[in-house]
Phi, psi and omega in degrees: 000127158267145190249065189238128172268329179293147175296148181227137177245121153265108186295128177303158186051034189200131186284023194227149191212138126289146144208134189241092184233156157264167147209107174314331175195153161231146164325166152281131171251135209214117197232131158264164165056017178216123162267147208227149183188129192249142159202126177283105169283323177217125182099191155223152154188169191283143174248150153249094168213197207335308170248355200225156150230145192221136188278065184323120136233183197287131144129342189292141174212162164215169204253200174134158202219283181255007162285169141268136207229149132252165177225131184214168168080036202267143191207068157106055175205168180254104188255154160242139162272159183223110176270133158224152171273122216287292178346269186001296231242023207258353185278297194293304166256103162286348179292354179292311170333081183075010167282191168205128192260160173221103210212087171261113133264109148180185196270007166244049169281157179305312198242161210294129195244109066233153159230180193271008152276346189267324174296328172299304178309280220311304210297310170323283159001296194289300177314312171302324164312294189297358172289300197290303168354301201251006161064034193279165196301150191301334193304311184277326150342279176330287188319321185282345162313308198312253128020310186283281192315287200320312173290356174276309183326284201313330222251279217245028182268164238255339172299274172350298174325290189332284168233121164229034166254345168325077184278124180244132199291166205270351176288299162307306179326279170316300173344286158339293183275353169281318199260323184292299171342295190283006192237288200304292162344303204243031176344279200288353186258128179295088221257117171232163188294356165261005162291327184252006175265302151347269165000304200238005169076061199206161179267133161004249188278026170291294180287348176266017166269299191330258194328312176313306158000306207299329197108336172255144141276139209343322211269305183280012175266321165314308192264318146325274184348299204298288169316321208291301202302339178282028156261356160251017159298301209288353196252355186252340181240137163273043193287156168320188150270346183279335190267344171277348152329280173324313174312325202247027163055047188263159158237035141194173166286316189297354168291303171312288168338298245272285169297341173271351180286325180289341171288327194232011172101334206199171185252159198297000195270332189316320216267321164330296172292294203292307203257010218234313195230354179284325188215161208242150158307091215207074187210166166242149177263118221258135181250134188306005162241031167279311173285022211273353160296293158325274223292323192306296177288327198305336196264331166323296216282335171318302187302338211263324185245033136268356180294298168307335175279000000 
């Protein structure tokens, strides 16, 4: 089950969706199989989710994909969410699969903000409004479509977070996401590092070297996985916390507490109350050629600071 209240216009025959609004605040929202990408055309307002809050302001953007997400604090502005559908592109990235991106542009990210990958992403973005903006053939959509997943592969998938002093060779890469796959899969199953050193045909502590690379260790990717997938138990259902432990193959609750306070910060009933019953739906909806001033500028000031870098 997903968890969307925005209007969304899907272009037919294109894996891509809009929406262009102000808001003082939006509900939460929880999406599979879409990545999602916000960018504050004018104003500000706050984004939230699972571990971070952030301020948007104009030209600032962010991706999420498999978070719960809200907006709140909202001050004079206009945002487009830009929707892609993952499936399309799973053939091609297979790194798409059950992954997770991660992509704060903006200046009060964790990791250094603007590089020549957010600009490059922004300008796509930027292109792509103005495709949708002038109403151009379904074809140049796609492509752009395209262009976006490839720089989220390449730039922003959640390894790359991780360690982003790491350079990891197109081997590792797969691999990985060959092993995070089969983890998501057996999600709910007592899954041990020798079910996955079987598997891949490899040895015990060939693969749990391998996965520490990662920045995690076996127990703890797992156990990410785990927490990741219980945020939509806890925001869709009313089950206990013991029994959505249970459900997301923890085998006690206090593993679950455990693991999710390390991830989100907060313990699951905290993330409950806050992402379940805290904000309301308080935004108007917008026709896309309310930005076309916003992109214009927004793509001036791009240029000006690939120039500076």
């Amino acid at each position: 089950m997903t968890i969307q209240t925005k209007n969304i216009i899907w272009i037919p025959k294109t894996p891509m969706g809009y929406s262009v609004y102000s808001a003082k605040s939006l509900s939460t929202q929880l999406q599979e199989e879409v990545l999602e990408i916000i960018m504050c055309m004018k104003g500000s307002i706050k984004f939230s989710y699972a571990y971070e809050e952030f301020i948007l302001h104009e030209g600032e953007f962010i991706s999420v994909d498999k978070d719960a997400y809200y907006l709140d604090e909202g001050n004079d502005n206009i945002c487009v969410s830009l929707y892609i559908q993952l499936e399309p592109f799973y053939n091609r990235y297979p790194e798409t699969r059950k992954s997770m991106f991660i992509c704060e542009g903006l200046k009060g990210a964790a990791l250094s903000f603007p590089t020549s990958a957010h600009l490059e992403l922004q300008s796509l973005l930027l292109g792509l409004l103005s495709c949708l903006c002038e109403k151009q053939e379904r074809g140049m959509i796609n492509r752009a479509a395209d262009k976006i997943i490839e720089r989220m592969a390449g730039s922003f998938d959640i390894l790359f977070y991780r360690k982003p002093k790491e350079q990891f060779n197109l081997g590792y890469i797969r691999r990985y996401h060959e092993i995070n796959y089969f983890l998501w899969e057996h999600l709910y199953d007592p899954v041990t590092l020798k079910d996955l050193a079987d598997h891949f045909h490899l040895t015990e502590s060939y693969i749990s070297e391998f996965i520490r690379k990662s920045g995690l260790s076996f127990k703890k990717m797992v156990a990410y996985n785990r927490a990741n997938a219980s945020e939509k138990l806890l925001l869709t259902t009313n089950k206990s916390i013991a029994q959505v432990a249970e459900l997301c193959g923890f085998s006690d609750v206090k593993l679950y507490y455990a693991a999710f306070k390390r991830w989100y910060r907060c313990t699951p009933k905290q993330f409950r109350d806050k992402y379940k019953y805290g904000i309301r739906d308080d935004l108007e909806y917008l026709p896309l050629t309310e930005i076309h001033e916003q992109i214009m500028r927004i793509s001036l000031q791009n240029h000006r600071e690939k120039l500076a870098l």
